[in-house]
Predicted model as a PDB file, atoms N, CA, C, CB and O in Angstrom, pLDDT in the B-factor column:
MODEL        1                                                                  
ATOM      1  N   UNK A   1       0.842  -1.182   0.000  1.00 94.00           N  
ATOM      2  CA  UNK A   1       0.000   0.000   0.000  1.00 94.00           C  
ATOM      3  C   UNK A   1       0.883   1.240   0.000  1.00 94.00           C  
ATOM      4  CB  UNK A   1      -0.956   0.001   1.217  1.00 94.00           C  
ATOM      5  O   UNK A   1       1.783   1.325   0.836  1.00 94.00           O  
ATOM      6  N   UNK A   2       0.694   2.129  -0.821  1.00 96.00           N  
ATOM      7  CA  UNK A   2       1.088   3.298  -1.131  1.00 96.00           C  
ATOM      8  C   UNK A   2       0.475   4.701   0.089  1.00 96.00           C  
ATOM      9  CB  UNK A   2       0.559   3.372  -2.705  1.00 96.00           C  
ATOM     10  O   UNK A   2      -0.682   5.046  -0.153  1.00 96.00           O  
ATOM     11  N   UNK A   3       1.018   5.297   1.038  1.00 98.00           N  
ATOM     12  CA  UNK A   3       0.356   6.316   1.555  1.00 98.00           C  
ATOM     13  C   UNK A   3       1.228   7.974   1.334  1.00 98.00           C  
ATOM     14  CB  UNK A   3       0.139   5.819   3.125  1.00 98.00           C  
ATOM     15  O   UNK A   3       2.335   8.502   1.443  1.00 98.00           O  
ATOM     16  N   UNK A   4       0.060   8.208   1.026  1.00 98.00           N  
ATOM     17  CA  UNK A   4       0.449   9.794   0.831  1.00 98.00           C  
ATOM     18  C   UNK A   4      -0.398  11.002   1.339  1.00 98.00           C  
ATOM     19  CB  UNK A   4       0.521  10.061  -0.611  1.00 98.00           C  
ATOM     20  O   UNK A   4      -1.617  10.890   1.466  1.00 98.00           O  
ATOM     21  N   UNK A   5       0.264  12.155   1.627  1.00 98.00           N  
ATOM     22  CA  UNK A   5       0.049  12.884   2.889  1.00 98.00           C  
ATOM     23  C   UNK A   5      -0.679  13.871   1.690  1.00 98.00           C  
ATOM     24  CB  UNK A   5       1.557  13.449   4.069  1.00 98.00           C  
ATOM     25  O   UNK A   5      -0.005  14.419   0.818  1.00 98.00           O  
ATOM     26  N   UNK A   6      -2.182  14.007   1.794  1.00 97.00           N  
ATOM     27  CA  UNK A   6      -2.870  14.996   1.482  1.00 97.00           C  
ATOM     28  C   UNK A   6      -3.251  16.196   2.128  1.00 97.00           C  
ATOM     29  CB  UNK A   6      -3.645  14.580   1.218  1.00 97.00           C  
ATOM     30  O   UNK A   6      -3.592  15.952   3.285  1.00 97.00           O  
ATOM     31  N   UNK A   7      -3.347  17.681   1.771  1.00 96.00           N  
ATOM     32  CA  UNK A   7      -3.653  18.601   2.217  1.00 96.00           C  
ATOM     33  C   UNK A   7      -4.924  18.821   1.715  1.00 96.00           C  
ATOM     34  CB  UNK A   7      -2.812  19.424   2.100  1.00 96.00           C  
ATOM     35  O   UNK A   7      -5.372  18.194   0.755  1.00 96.00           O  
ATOM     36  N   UNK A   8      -5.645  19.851   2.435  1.00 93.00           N  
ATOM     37  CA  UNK A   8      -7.204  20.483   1.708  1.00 93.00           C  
ATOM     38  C   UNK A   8      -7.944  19.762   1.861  1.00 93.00           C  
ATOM     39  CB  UNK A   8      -7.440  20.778   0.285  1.00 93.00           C  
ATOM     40  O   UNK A   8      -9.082  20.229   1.820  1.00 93.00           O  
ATOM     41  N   UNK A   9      -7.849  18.324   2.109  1.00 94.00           N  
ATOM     42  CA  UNK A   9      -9.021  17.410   2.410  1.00 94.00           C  
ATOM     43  C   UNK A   9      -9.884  17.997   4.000  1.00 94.00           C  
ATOM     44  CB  UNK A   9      -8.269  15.639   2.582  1.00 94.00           C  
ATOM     45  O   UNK A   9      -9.372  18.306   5.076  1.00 94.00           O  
ATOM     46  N   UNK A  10     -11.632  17.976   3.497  1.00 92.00           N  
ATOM     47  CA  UNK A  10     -11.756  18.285   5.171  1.00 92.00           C  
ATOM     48  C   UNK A  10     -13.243  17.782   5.244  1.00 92.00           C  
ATOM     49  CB  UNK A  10     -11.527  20.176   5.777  1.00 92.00           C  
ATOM     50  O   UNK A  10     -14.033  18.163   6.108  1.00 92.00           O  
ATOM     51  N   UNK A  11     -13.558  16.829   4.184  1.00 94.00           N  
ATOM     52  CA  UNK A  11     -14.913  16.767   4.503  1.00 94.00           C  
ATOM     53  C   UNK A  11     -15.249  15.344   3.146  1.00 94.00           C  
ATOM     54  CB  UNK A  11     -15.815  18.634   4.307  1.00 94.00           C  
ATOM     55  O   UNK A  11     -14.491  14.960   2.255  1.00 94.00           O  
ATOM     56  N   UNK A  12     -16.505  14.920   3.457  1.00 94.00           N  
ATOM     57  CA  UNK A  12     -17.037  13.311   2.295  1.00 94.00           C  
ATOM     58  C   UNK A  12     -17.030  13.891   1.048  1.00 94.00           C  
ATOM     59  CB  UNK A  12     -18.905  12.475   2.483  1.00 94.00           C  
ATOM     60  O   UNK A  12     -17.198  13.056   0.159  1.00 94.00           O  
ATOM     61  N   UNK A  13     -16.912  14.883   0.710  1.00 94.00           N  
ATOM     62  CA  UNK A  13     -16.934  15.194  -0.990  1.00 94.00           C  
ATOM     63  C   UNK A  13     -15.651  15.733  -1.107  1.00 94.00           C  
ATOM     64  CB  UNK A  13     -18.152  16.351  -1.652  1.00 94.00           C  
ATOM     65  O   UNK A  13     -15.660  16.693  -1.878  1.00 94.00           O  
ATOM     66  N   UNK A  14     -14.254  15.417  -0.512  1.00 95.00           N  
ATOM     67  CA  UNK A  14     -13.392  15.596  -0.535  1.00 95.00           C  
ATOM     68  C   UNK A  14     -12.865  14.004  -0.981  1.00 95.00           C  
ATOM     69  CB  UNK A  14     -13.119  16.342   0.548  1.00 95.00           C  
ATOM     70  O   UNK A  14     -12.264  13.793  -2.035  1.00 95.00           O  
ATOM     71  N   UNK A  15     -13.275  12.711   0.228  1.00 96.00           N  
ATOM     72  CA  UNK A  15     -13.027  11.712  -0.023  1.00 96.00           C  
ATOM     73  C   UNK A  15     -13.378  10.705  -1.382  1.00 96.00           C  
ATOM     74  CB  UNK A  15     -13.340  11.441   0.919  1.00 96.00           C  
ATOM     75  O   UNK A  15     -12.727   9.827  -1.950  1.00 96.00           O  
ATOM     76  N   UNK A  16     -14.661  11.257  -1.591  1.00 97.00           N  
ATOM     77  CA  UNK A  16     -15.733  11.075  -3.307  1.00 97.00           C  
ATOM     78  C   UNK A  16     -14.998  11.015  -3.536  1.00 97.00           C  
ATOM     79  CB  UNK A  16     -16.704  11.881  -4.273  1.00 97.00           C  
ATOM     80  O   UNK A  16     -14.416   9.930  -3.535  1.00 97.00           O  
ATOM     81  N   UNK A  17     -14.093  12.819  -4.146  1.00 97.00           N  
ATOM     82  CA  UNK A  17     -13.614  13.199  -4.889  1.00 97.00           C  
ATOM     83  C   UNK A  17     -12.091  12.551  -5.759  1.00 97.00           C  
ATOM     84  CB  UNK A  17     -13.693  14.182  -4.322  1.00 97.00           C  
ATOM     85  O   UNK A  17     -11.723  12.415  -6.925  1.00 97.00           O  
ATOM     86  N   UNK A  18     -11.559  12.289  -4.415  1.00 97.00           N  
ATOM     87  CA  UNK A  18     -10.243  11.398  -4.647  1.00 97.00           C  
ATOM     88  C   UNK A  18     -10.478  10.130  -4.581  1.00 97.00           C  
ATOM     89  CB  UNK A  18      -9.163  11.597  -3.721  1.00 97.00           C  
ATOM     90  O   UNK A  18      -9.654   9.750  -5.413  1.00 97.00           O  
ATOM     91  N   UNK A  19     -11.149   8.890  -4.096  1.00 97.00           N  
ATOM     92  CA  UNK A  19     -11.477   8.081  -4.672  1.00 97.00           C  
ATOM     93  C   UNK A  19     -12.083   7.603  -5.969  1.00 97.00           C  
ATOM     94  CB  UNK A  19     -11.788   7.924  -4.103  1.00 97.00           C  
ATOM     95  O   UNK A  19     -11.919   6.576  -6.629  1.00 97.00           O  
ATOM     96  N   UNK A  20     -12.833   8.673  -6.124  1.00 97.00           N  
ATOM     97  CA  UNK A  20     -13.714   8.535  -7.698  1.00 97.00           C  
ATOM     98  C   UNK A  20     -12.040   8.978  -8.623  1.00 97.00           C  
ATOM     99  CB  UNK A  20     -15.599  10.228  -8.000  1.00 97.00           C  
ATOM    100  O   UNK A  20     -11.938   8.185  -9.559  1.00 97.00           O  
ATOM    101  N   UNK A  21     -11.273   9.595  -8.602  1.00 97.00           N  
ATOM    102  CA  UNK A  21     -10.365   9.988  -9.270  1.00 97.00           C  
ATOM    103  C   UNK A  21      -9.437   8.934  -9.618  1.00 97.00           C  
ATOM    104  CB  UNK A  21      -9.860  10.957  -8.692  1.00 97.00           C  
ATOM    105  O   UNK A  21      -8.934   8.984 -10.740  1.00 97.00           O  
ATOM    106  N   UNK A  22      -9.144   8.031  -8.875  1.00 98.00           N  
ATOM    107  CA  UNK A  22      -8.338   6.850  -8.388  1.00 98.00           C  
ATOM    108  C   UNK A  22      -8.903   6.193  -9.264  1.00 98.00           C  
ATOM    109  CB  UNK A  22      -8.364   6.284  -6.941  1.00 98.00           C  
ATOM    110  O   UNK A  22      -8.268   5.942 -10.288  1.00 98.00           O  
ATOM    111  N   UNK A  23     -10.146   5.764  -9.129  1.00 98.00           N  
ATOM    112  CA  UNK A  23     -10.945   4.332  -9.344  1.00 98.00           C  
ATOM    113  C   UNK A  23     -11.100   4.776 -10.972  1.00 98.00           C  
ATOM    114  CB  UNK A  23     -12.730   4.017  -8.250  1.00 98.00           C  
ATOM    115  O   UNK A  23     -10.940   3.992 -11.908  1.00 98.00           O  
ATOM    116  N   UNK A  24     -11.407   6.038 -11.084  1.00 97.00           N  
ATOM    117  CA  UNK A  24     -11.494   6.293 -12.808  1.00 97.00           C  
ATOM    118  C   UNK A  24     -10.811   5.441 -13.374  1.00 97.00           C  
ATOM    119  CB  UNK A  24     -10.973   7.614 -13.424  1.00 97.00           C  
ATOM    120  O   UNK A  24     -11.307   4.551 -14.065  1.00 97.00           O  
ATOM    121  N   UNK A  25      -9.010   5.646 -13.074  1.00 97.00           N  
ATOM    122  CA  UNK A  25      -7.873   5.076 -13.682  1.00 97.00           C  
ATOM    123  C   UNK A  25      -7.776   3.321 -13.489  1.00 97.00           C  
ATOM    124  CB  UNK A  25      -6.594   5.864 -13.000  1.00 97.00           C  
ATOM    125  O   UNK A  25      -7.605   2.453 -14.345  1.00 97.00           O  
ATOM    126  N   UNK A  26      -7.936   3.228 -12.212  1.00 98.00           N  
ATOM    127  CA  UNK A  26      -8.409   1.507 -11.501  1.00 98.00           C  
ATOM    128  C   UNK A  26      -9.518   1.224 -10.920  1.00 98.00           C  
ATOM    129  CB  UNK A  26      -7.613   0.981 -10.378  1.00 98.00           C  
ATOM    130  O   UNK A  26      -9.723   1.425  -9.723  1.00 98.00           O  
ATOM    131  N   UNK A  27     -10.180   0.825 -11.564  1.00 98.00           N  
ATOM    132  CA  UNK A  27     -11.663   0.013 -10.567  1.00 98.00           C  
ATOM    133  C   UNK A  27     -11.613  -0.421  -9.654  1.00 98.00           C  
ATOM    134  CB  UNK A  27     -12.352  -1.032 -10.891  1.00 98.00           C  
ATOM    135  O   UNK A  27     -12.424  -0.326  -8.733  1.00 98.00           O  
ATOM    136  N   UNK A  28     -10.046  -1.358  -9.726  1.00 98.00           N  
ATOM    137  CA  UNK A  28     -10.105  -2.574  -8.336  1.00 98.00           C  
ATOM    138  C   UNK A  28      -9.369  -1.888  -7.352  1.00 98.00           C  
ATOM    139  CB  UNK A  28      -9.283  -4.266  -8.577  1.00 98.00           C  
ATOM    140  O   UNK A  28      -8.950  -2.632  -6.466  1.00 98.00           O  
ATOM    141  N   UNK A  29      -9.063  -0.613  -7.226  1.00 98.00           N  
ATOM    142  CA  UNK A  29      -7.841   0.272  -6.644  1.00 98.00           C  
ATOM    143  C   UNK A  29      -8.740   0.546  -4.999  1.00 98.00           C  
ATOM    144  CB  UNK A  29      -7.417   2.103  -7.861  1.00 98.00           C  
ATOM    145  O   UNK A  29      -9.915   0.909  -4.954  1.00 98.00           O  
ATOM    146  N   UNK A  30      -8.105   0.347  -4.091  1.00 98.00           N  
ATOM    147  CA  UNK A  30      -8.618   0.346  -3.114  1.00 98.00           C  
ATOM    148  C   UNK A  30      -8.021   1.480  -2.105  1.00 98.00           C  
ATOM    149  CB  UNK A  30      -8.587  -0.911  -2.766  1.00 98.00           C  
ATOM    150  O   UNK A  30      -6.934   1.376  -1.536  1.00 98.00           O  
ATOM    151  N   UNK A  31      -8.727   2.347  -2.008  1.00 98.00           N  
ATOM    152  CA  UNK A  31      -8.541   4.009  -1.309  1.00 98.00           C  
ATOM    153  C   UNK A  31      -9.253   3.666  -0.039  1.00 98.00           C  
ATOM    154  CB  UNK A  31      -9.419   5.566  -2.252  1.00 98.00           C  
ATOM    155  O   UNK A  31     -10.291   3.086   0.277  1.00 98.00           O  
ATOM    156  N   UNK A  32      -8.150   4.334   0.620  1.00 97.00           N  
ATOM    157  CA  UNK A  32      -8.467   4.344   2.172  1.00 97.00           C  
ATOM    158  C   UNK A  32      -7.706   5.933   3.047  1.00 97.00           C  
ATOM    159  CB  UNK A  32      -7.626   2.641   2.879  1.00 97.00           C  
ATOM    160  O   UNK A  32      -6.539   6.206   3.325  1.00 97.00           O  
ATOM    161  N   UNK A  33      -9.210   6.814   3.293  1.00 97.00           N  
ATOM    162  CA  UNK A  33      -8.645   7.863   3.723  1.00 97.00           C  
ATOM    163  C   UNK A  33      -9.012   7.920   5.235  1.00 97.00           C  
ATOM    164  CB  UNK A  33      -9.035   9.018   2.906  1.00 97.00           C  
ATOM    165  O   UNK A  33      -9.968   7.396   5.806  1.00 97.00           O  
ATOM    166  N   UNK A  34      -7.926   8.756   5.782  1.00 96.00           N  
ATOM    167  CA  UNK A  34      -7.776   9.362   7.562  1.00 96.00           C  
ATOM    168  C   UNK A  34      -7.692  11.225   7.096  1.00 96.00           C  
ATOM    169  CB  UNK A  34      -5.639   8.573   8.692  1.00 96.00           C  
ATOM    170  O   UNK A  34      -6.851  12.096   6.875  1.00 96.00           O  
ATOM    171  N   UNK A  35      -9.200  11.035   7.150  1.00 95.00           N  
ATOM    172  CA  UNK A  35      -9.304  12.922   7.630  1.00 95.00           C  
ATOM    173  C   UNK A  35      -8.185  13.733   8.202  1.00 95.00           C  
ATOM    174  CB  UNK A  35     -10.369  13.208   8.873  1.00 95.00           C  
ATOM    175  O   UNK A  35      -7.474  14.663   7.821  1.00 95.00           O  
ATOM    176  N   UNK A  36      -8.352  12.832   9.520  1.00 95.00           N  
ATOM    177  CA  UNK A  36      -7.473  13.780  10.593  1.00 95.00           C  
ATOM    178  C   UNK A  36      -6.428  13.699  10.416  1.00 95.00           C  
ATOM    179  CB  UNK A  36      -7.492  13.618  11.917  1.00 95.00           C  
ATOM    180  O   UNK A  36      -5.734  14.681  10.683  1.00 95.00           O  
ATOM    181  N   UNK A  37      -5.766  12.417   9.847  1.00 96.00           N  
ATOM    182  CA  UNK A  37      -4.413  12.331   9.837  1.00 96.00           C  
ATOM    183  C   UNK A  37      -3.525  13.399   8.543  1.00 96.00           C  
ATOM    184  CB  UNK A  37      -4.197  10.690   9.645  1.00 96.00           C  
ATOM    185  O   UNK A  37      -2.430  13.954   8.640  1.00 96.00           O  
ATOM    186  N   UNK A  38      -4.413  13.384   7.499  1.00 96.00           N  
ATOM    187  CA  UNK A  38      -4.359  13.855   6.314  1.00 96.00           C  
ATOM    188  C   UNK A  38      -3.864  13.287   5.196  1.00 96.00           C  
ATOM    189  CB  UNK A  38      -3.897  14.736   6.399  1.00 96.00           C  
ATOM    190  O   UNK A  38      -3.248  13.736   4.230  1.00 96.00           O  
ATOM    191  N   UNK A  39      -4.493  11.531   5.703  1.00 97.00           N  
ATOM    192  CA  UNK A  39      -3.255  10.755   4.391  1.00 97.00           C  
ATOM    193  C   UNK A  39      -4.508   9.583   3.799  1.00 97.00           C  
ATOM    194  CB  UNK A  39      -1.246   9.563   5.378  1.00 97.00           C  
ATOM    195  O   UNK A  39      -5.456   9.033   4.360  1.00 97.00           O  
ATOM    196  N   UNK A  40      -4.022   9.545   2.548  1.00 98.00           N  
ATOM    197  CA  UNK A  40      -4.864   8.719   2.075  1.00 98.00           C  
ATOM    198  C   UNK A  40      -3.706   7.403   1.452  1.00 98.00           C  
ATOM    199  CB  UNK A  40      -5.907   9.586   0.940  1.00 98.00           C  
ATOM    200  O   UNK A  40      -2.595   7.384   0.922  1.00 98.00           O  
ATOM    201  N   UNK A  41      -4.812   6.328   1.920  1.00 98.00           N  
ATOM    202  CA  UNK A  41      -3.591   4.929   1.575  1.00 98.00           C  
ATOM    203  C   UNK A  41      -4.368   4.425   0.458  1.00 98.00           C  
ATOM    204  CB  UNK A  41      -3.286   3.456   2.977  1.00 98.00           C  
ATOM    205  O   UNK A  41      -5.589   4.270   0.458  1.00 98.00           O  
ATOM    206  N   UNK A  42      -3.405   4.132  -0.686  1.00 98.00           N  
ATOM    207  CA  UNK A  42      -4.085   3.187  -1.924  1.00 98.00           C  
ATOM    208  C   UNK A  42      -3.718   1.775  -2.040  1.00 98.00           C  
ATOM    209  CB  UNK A  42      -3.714   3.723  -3.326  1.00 98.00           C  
ATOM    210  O   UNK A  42      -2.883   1.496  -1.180  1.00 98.00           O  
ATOM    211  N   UNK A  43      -3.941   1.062  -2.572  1.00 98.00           N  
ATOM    212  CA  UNK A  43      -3.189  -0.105  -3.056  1.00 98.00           C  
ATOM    213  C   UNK A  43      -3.982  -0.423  -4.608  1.00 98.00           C  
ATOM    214  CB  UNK A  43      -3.299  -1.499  -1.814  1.00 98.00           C  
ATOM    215  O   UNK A  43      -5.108  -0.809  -4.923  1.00 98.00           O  
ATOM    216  N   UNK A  44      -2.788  -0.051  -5.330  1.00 97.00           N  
ATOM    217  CA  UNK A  44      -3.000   0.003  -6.788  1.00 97.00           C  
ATOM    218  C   UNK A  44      -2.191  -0.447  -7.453  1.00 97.00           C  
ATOM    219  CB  UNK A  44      -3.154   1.045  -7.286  1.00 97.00           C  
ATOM    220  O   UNK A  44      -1.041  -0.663  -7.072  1.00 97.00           O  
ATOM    221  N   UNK A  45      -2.821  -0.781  -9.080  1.00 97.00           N  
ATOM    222  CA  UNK A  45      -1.902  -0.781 -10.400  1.00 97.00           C  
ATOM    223  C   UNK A  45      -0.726   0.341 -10.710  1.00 97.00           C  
ATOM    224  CB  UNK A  45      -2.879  -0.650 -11.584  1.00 97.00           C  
ATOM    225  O   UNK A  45       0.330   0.299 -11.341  1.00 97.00           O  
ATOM    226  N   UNK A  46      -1.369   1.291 -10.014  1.00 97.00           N  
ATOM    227  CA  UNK A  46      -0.923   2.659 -10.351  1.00 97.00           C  
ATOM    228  C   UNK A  46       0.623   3.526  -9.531  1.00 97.00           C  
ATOM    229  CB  UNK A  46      -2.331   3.485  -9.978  1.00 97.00           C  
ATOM    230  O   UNK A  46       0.862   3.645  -8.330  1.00 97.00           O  
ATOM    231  N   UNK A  47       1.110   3.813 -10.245  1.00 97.00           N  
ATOM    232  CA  UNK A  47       2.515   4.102  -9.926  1.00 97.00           C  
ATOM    233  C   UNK A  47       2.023   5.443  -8.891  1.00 97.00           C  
ATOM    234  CB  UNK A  47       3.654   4.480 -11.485  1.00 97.00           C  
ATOM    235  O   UNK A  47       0.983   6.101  -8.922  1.00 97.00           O  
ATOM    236  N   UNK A  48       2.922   5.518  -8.208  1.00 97.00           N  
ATOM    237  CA  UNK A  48       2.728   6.842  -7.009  1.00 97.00           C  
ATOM    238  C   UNK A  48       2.802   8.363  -7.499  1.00 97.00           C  
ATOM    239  CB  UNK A  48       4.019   6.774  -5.834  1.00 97.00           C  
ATOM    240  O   UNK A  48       2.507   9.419  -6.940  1.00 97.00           O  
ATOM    241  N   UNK A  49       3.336   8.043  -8.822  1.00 97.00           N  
ATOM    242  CA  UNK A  49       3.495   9.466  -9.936  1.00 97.00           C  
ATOM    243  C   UNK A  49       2.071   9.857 -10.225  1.00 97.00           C  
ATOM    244  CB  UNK A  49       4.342   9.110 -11.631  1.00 97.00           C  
ATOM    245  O   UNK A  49       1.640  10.997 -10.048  1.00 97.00           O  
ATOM    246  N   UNK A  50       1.320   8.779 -10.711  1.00 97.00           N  
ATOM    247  CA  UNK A  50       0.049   8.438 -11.479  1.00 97.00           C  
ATOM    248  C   UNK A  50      -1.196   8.887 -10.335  1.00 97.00           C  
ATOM    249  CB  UNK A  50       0.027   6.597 -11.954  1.00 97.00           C  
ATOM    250  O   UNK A  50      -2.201   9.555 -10.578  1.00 97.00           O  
ATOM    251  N   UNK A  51      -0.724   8.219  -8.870  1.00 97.00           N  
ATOM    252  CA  UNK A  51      -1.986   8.881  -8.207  1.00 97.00           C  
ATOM    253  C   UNK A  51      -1.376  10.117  -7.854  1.00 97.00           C  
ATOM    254  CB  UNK A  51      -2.691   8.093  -6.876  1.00 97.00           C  
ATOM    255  O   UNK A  51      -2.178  11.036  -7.686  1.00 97.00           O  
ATOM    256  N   UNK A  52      -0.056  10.413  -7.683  1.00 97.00           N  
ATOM    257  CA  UNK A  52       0.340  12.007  -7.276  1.00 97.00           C  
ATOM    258  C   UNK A  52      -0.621  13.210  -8.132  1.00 97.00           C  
ATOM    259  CB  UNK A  52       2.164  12.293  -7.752  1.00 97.00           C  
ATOM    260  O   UNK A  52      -1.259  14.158  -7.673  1.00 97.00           O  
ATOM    261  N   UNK A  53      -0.450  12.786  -9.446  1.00 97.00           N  
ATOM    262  CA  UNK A  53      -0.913  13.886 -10.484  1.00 97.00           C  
ATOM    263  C   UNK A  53      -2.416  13.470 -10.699  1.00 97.00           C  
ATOM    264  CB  UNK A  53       0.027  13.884 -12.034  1.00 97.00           C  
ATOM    265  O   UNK A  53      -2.931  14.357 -11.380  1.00 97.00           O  
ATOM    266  N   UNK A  54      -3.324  12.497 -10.403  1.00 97.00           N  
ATOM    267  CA  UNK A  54      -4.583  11.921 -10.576  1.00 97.00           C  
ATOM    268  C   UNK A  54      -5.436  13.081  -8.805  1.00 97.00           C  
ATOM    269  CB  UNK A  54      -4.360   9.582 -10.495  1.00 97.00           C  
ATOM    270  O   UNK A  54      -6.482  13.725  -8.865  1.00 97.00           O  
ATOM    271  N   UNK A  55      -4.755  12.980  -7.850  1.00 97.00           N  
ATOM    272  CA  UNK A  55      -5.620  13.874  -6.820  1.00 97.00           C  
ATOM    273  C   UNK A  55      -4.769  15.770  -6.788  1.00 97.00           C  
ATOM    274  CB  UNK A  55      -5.450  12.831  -4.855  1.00 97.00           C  
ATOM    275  O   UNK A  55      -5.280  16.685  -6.142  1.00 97.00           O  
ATOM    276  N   UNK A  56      -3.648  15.911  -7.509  1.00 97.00           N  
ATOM    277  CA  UNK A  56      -3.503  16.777  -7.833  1.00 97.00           C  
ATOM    278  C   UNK A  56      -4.482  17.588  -8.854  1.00 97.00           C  
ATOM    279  CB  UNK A  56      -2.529  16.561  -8.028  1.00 97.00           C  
ATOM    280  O   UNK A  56      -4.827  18.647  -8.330  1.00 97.00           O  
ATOM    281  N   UNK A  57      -4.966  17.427  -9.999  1.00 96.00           N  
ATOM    282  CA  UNK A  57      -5.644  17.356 -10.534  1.00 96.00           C  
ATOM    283  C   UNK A  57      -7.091  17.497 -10.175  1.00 96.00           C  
ATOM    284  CB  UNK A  57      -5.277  16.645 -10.917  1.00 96.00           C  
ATOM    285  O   UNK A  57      -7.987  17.935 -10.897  1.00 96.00           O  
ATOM    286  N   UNK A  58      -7.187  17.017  -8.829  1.00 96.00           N  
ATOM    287  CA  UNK A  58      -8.706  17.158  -8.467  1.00 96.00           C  
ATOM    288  C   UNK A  58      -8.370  18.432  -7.343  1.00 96.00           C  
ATOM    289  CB  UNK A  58      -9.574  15.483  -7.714  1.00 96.00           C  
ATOM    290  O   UNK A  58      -9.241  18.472  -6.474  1.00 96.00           O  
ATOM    291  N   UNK A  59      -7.381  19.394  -7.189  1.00 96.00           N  
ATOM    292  CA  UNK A  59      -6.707  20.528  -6.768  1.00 96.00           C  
ATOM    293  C   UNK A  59      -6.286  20.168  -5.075  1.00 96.00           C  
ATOM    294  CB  UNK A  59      -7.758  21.929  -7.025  1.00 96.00           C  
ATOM    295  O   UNK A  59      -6.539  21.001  -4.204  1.00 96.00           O  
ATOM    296  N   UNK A  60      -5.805  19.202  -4.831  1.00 96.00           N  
ATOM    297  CA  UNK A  60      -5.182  19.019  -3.914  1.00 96.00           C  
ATOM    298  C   UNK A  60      -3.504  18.577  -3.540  1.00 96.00           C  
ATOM    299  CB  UNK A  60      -5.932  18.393  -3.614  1.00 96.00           C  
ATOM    300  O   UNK A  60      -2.834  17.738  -4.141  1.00 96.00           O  
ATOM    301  N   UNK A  61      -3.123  19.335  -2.486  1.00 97.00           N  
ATOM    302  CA  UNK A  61      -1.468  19.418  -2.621  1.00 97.00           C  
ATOM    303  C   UNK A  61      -1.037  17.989  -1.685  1.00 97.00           C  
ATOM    304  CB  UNK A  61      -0.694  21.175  -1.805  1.00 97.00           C  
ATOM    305  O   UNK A  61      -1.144  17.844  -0.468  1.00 97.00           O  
ATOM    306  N   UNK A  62      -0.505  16.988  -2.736  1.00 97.00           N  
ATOM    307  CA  UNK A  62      -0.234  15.522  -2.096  1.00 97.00           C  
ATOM    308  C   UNK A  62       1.414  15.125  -2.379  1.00 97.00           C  
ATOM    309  CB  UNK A  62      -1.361  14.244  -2.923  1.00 97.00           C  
ATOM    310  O   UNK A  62       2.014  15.505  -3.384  1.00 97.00           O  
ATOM    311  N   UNK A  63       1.994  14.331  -1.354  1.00 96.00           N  
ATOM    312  CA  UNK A  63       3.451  13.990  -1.394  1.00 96.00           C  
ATOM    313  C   UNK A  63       3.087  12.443  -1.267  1.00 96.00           C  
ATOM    314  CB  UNK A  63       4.538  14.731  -0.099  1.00 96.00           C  
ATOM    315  O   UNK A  63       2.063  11.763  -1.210  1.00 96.00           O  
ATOM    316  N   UNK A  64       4.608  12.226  -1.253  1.00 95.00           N  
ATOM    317  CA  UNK A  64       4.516  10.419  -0.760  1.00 95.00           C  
ATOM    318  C   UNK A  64       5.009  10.755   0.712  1.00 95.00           C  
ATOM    319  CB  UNK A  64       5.843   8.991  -1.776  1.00 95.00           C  
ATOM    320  O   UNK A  64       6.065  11.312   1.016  1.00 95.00           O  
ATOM    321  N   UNK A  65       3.950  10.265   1.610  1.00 92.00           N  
ATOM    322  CA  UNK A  65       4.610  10.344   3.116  1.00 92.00           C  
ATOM    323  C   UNK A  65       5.619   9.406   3.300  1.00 92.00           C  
ATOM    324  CB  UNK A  65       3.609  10.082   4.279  1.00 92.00           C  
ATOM    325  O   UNK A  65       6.212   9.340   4.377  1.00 92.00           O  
TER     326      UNK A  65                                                      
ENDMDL                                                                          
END                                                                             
């Protein structure tokens, strides 16, 4: 599992937002977010570049924690 430290997240149409973004690219991609913590964990096809610029894109500032 891939985790990376999201900012701007603060609410369920935040989480939609980046899961639906994820799953666009992978169906079977399995997103798992911590509000408070500010990190969302994937386990994907998808290279850490691929979800970096996939929740960037949905205007949020994300690293690899």
């Amino acid at each position: 599992m891939q985790v990376f430290t999201v900012q701007g997240m603060s609410c369920g149409h935040c989480v939609r937002a980046i899961t639906q973004a994820v799953q666009a690219k992978d169906p079977a991609a399995s997103v798992q977010i911590d509000l408070g913590a500010k990190e969302v964990g994937i386990e994907s096809r998808l290279s850490a570049d691929e979800v970096i610029s996939l929740i960037s894109e949905e205007g949020y500032a994300v690293k690899l924690a």
